[in-house]
N, C-alpha and C positions, 0 to 999 in steps of 0.2 A: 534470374536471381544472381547477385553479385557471388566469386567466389569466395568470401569473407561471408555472406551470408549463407552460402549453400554450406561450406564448414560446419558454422556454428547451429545450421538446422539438425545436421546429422548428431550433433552435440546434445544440444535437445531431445532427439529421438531416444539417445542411450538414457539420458537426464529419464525421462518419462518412464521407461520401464522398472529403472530404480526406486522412482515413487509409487507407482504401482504395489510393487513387492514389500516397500515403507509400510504406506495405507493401510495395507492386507492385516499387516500381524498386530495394530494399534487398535484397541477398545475405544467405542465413541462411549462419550458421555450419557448417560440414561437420564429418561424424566428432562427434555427438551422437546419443547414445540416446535415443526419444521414446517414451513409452509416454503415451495420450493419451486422453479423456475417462472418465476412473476418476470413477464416482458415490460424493462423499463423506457423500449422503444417498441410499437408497435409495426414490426418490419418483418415478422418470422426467423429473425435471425438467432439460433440460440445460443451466441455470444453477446446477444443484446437482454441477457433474463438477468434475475439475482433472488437470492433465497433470503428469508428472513427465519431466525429464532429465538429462542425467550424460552427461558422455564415454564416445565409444565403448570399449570393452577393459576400461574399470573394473572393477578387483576388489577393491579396498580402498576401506574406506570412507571418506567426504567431507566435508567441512564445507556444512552444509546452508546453502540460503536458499530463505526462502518469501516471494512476492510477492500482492501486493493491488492489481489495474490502478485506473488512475481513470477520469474518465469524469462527472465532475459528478455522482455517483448516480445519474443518469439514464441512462446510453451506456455500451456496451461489454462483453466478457467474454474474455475468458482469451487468444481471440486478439490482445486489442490489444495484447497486451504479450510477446506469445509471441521474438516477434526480440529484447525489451531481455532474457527469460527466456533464451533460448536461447546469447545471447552470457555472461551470466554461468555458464553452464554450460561453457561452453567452455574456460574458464579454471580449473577444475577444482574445481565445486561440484555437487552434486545441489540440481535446484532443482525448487520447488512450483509453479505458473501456476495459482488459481484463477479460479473466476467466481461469480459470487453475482447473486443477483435485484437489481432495478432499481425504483428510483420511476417512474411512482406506483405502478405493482402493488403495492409495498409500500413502506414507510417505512425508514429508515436506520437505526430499531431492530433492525430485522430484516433487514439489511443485516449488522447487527452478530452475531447471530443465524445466521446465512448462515457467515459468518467464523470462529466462534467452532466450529463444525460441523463444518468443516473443518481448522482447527486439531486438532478433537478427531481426526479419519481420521487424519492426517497422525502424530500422536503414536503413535497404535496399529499405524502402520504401518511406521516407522523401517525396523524390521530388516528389510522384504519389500523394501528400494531401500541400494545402498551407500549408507548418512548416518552421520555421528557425533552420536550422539544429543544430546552433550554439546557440540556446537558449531551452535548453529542462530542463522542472522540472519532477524529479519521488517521484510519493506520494505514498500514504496506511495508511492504519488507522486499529487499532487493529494487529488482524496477520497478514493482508495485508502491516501494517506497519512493521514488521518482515520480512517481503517478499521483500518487498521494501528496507530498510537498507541492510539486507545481500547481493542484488542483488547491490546495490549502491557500495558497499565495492567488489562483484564479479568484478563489470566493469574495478574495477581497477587495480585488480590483475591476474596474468596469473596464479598464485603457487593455488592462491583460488579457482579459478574453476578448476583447476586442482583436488582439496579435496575432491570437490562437483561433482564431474563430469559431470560440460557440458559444454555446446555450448561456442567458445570463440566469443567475440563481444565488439565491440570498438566504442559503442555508446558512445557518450561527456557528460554528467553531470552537467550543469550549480547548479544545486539545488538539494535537498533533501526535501517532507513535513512529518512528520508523526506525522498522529494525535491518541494520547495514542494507540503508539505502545506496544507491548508486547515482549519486547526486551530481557528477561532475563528468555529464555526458560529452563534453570539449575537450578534456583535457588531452595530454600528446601520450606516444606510448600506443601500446599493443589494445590495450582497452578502448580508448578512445577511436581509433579506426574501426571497429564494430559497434560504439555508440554512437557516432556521427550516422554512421551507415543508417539507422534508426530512423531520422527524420529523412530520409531520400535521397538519393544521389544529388541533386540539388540545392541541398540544405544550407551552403552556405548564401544562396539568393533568395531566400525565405525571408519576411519580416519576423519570426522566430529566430533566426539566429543569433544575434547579439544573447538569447534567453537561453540557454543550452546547460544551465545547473541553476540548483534551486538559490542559491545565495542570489544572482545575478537578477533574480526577480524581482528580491526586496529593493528596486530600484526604485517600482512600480507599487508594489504589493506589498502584503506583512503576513505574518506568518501568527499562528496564537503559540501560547507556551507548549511547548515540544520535547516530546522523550525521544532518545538515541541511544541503540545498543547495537554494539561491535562485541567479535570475541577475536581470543589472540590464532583461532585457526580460520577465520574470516579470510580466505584472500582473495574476495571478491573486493571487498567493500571495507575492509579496516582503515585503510587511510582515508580513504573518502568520508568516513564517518566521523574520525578525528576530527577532520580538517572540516566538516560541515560544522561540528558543536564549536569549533572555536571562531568560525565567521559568525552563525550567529548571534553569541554569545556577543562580538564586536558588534552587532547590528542592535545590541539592544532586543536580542529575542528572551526569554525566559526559558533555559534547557537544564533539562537532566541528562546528563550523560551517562550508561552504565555500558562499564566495560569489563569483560572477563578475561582475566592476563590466561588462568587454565583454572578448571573446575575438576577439583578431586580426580589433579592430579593428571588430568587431559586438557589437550586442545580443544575448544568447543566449535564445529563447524559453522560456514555462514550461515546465518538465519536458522540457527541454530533453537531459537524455543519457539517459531513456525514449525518446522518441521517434524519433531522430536515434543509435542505440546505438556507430554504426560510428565516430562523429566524433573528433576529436582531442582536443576538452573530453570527450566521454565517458569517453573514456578515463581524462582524469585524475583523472574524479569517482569511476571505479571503482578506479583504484587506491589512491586514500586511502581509500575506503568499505572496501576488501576489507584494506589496511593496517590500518587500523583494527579489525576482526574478526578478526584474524591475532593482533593483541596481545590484547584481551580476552577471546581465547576459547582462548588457549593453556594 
């Protein structure tokens, strides 16, 4: 392991006991159906599972959402995100929680690969879960929001996955969410030397290269209409988010941007109504987000 990566795994470690002790003291949602580690690869791997839920009684079908946790590429699986999955369920959507493999075990291609996998189960499997096939949103926040746009931009292109090399799959797209995605894994600066690192010491002789942030796609690819939220205590991902809504907004994407300068009177942390689901801004970022999938997907 590089020592940029051995760093930022120790990073991670503290990261993880923090959310632990988050998780602990936050109420899940009641009266939600959980059906939970379905292998979307039959490998035994249990970063190869993902959970599905839906309110309890449901018998009509739902307008779907499928989530991509983040986690720097290095941390995390399906439960760190399972309370921000379980509350948008609750509110009456059949939603997707996966996990996918983690650097360094593996590289962010295959990260991609992971995603793309499971997107494929998830398609084949519509009709076995109340969903409307024809109303699906894909989120992620952080690098799950990396994971999520690239995968967004793969669904559309046959030349993309082809780059990346995987699975082809012709899941529909109603929507896009990412919340302070980290979109601009090339760029120069302190950041970018641990997002490069991402794709493998070699990365710059990869046929991925030239692809290394989500705008760079739309070369290839397109993206559906897309929600973005940054907050002013973001400092992962605030300019990166900026700077995403106003390329694609240049590309001809359809974006809602929502950004919080400070919420009663605070900085609001990165990925801030992921982690924090039950909070008062949460709320508001789901209501636009779910407003927003309401109109483009009726």
């Amino acid at each position: 392991m590089s020592a940029i990566l051995s760093i930022m795994d120790k990073f991670w470690g503290v990261t993880e006991m923090m959310d632990q002790k988050r998780l602990a003291t936050l109420k899940e949602p009641d009266a939600v159906t959980r059906i939970t580690d379905l292998p979307y690869l039959d490998d035994g791997d249990p970063m190869h599972q993902l959970d599905v839920y839906y309110p309890d009684g449901t018998t009509d079908p739902l307008p779907v959402i499928i989530d991509v946790h983040g986690g720097g590429w290095m941390y995390g699986d399906k439960e760190l995100n399972r309370l921000y999955c379980l509350t948008l369920a609750s509110r009456g959507y059949t939603v997707f929680n996966m996990s996918y493999r983690l650097v360094p075990t593996v590289t962010v291609n295959e990260q991609l690969q992971d995603v793309m996998c499971a997107l494929k189960w998830i398609e084949a499997h519509l009709s076995d879960y109340p969903c409307q096939p024809d109303r699906i949103l894909l989120t992620g926040d952080s690098a799950g929001g990396m994971l999520a746009g690239f995968a967004a931009a793969l669904l559309s292109s046959r030349a993309l996955r082809s780059v990346f090399d995987t699975v082809d799959c012709s899941l529909k797209l109603s929507m896009l969410a990412l919340t302070s995605p980290v979109a601009y894994m090339d760029e120069k600066g302190v950041m970018g030397v641990y997002t490069r690192k991402m794709w493998g010491d070699d990365y710059r002789r990869k046929p991925t290269a030239p692809y290394m942030n989500i705008s760079a796609l739309l070369r290839a690819g397109k993206l559906p209409p897309t929600f973005l939220v940054t907050s002013s205590g973001d400092f992962m991902a605030l300019q990166q988010t900026r700077r995403l809504a106003h390329e694609l907004k240049g590309k001809g994407v359809k974006v809602d941007f929502m950004e919080f300068p400070t919420f009663e009177g605070q900085d609001l942390p990165h990925v801030f109504s992921v982690i924090h689901p039950e909070s008062k801004a949460a709320k508001l970022v789901f209501d636009r987000m779910l407003n927003m999938f309401s109109r483009v997907s009726a």
